[in-house]
C-alpha positions as CSV (number, residue, x, y, z in Angstrom):
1,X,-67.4,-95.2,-227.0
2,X,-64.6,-96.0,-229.6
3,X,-64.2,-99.0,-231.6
4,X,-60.8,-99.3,-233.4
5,X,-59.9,-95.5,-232.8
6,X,-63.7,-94.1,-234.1
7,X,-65.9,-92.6,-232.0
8,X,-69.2,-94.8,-232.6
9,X,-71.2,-93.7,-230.3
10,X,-71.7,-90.5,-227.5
11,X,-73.1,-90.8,-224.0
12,X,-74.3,-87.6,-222.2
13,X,-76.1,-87.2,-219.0
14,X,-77.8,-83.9,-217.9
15,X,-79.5,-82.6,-214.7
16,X,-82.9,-83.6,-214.1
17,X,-85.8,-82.3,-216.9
18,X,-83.7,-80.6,-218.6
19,X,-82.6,-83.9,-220.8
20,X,-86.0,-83.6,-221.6
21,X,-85.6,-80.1,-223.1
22,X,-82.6,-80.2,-224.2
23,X,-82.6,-83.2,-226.3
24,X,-82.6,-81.6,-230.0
25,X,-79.7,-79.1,-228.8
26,X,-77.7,-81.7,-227.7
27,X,-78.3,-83.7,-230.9
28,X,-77.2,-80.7,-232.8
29,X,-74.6,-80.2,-231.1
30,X,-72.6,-83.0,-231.2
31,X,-73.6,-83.4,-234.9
32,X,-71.9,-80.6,-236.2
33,X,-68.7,-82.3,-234.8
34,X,-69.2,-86.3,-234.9
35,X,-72.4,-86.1,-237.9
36,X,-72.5,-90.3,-237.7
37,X,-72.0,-90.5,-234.2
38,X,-74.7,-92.5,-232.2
39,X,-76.1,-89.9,-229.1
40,X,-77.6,-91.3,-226.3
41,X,-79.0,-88.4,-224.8
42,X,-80.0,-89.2,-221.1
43,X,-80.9,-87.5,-217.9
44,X,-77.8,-87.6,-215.0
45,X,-80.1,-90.0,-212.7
46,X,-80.1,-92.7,-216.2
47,X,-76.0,-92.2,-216.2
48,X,-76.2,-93.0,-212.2
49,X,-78.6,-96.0,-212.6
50,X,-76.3,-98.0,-215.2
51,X,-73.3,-96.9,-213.8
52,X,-74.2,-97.9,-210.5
53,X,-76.0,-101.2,-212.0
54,X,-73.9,-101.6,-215.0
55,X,-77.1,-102.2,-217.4
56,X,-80.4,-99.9,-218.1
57,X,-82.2,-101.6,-215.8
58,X,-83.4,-101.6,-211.9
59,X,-84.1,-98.6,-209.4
60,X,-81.7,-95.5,-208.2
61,X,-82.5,-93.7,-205.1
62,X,-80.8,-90.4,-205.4
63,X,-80.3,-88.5,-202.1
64,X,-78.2,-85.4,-201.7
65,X,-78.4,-81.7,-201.5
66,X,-81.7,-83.0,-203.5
67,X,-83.5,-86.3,-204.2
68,X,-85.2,-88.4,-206.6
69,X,-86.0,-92.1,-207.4
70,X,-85.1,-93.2,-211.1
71,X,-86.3,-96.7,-212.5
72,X,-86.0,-98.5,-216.3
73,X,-87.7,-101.6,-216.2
74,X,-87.3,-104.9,-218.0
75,X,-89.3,-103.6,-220.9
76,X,-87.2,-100.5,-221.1
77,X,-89.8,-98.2,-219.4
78,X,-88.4,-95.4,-217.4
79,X,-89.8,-93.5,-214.8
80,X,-89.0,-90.7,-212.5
81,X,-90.4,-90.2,-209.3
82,X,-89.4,-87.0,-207.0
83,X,-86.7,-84.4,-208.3
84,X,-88.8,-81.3,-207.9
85,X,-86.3,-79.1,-206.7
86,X,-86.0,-77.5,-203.2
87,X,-89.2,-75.3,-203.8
88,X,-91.7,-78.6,-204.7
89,X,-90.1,-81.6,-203.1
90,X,-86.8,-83.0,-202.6
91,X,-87.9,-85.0,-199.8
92,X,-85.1,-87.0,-197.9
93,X,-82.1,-84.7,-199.3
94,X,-79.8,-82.9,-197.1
95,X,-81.5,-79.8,-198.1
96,X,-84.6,-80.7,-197.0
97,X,-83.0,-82.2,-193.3
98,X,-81.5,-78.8,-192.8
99,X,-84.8,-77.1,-193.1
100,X,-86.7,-78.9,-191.4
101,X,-84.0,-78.4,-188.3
102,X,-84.2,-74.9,-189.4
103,X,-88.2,-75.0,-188.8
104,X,-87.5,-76.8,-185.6
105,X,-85.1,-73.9,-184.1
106,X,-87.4,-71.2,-185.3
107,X,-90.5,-73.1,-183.6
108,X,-88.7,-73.8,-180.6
109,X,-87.5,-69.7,-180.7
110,X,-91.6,-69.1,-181.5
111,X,-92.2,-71.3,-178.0
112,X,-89.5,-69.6,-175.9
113,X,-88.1,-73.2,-175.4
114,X,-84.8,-74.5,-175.9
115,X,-83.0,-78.0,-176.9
116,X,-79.9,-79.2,-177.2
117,X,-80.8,-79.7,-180.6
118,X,-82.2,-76.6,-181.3
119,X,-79.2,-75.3,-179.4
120,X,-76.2,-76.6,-181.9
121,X,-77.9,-75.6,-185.1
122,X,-78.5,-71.8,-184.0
123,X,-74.4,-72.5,-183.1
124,X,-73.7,-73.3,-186.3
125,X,-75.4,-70.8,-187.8
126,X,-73.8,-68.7,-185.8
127,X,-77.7,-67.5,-184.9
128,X,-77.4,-65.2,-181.4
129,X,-80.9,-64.2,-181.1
130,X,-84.5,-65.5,-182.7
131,X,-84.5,-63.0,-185.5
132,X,-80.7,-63.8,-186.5
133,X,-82.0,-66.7,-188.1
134,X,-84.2,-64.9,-191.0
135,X,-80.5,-62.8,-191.9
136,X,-78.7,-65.9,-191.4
137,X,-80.9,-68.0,-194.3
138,X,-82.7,-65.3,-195.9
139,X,-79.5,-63.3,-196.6
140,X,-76.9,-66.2,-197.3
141,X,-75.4,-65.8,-200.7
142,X,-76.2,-69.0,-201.5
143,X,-78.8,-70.2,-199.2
144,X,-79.6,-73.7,-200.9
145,X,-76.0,-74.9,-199.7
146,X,-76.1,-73.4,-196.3
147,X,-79.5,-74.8,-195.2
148,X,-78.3,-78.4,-197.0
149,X,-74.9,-78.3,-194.8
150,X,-77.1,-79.0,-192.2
151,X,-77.7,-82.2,-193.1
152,X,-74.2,-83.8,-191.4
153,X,-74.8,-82.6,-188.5
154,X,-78.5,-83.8,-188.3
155,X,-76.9,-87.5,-188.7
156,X,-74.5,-87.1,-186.4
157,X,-77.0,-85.9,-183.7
158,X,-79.4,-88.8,-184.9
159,X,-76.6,-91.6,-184.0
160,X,-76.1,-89.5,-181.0
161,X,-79.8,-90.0,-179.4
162,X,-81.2,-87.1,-180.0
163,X,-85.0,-87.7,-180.6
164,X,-85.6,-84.5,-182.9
165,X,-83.0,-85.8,-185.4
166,X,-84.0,-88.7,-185.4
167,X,-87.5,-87.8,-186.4
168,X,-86.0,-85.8,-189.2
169,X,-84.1,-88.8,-190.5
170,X,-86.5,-91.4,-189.5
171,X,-88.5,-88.9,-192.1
172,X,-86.0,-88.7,-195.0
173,X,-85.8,-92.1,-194.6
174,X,-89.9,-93.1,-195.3
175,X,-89.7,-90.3,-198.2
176,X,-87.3,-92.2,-200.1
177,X,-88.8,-95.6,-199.3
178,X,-92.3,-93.9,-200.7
179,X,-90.4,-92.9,-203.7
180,X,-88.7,-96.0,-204.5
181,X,-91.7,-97.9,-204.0
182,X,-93.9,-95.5,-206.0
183,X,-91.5,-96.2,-209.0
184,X,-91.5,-100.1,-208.5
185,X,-95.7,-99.9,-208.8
186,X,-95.3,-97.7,-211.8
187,X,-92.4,-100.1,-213.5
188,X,-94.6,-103.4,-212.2
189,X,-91.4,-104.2,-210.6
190,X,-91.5,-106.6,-207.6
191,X,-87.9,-107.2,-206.8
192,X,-85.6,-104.8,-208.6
193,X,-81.7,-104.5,-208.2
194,X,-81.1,-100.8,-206.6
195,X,-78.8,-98.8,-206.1
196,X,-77.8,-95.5,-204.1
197,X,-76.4,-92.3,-205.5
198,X,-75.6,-89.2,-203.4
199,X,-74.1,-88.4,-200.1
200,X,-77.2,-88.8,-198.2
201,X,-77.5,-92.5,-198.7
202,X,-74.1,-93.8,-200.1
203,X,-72.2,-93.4,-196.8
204,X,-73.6,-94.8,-193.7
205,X,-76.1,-93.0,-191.6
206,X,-79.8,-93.3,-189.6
207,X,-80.9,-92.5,-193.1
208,X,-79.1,-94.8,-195.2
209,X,-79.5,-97.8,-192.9
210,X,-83.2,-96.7,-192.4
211,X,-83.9,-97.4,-196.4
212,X,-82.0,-100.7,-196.7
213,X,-83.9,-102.0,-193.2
214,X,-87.2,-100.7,-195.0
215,X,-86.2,-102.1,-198.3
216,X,-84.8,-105.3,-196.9
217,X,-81.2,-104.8,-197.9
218,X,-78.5,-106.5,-196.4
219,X,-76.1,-104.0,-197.3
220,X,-75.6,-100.4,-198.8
221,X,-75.6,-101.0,-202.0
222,X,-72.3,-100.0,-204.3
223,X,-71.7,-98.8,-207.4
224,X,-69.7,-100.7,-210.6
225,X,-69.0,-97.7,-211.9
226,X,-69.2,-93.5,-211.8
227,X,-71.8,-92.0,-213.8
228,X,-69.1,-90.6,-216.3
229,X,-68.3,-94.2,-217.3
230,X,-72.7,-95.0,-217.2
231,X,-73.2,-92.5,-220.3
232,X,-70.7,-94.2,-221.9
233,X,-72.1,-97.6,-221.3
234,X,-75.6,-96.0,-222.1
235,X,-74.1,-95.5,-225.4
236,X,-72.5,-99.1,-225.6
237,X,-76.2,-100.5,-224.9
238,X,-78.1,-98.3,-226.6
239,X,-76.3,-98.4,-230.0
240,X,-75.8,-102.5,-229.7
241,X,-80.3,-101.9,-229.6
242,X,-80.1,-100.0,-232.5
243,X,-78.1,-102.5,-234.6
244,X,-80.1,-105.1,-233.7
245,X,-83.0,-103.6,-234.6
């Protein structure tokens, strides 16, 4: 944020809890090279939101490789609902679609039975026999990404009819919904403005048409802006708050 060639002010936008952490580092950094800069220190779902929204205010449903809901309400309360990682949560993110058709192809090996379902993601695992799939997953160099490039291909077979990808979106789907709406009791928020972040839910699929039907939105909802440009609009607003005060 520059105002006739200074740099007043300093947006920056970090993954998840670690804004929370790293708050005083960041500070210090950015001191030792702008000392009366204003910092707006902020999480990367609070960049999203006022990007997406152009202000600090309403709810982002973030749904990717992982997932969260963000929400700042009128009164400038914030709250965070999902974002646990792959390990705790993540509900409704691509990574958590691919294993749950990875759970489905090792069930359906566990039951002798096969789908064609079952069938294309053993395919694209390249998964020959029921034990392949442990050294497929298990010893993947990077195993998040490989289970969460899944994902497409669980929305394409959902469009096409198949009923067990279409469970596992219908799924996602109610997961992100439960988020969102967790967020709006916390907030005391009846009808927020939202918007979408992440691949899961900014292009159209069973899963991003689920949460609009469920949410009663007419449309996907787009973004003003790139996050990039919301920490520098954080710092706009949050700096106009200061001098006010």
């Amino acid at each position: 944020l520059q105002v006739d060639g200074t740099i007043d002010g300093v947006g920056i936008g970090i993954a998840g809890a670690s804004a929370v952490y790293a708050n005083d580092w960041l500070h210090g950094i950015i001191r030792d090279v702008l000392p009366s800069c204003h910092i707006a220190a902020a999480s990367d779902n609070e960049i999203a939101l006022v990007g997406a929204l152009g202000k600090r205010h309403g709810i982002l449903i973030l749904a990717g490789t992982g997932s969260g809901v963000f929400g700042v309400n009128a009164a400038g309360d914030s709250a965070q609902v999902g974002g646990w990682g792959y390990l705790l949560g993540d509900e409704g993110s691509g990574y958590w679609m691919g294993l749950q058709a990875l759970k489905n192809v090792a069930d359906a090996f566990d039951r002798a039975e096969e789908s064609p379902f079952t069938e294309v993601i053993a395919e694209t695992l390249g998964v020959t026999s029921p034990r392949h799939l442990i050294e497929s997953v298990y010893l993947s160099e990077q195993p998040i990404p490989t289970i969460a490039n899944l994902a497409p291909i669980v929305l394409q077979l959902a469009d096409e009819g198949m009923s067990e990808a279409q469970t596992i979106t219908s799924q996602a789907s109610a997961a992100l919904v439960a988020q969102a709406q967790t967020a709006m009791t916390r907030l005391q928020m009846n009808d927020p403005q939202i918007a979408f972040a992440g691949s899961i839910v900014t292009h159209d699929n069973p899963v991003s048409r689920g949460v609009c039907a469920a949410l009663g939105l007419s449309e996907r909802p787009q973004a003003l802006y790139r996050p990039v440009i919301g920490a520098a609009l954080l710092a706009k607003l949050t700096l106009a708050n200061s001098e006010a005060s």
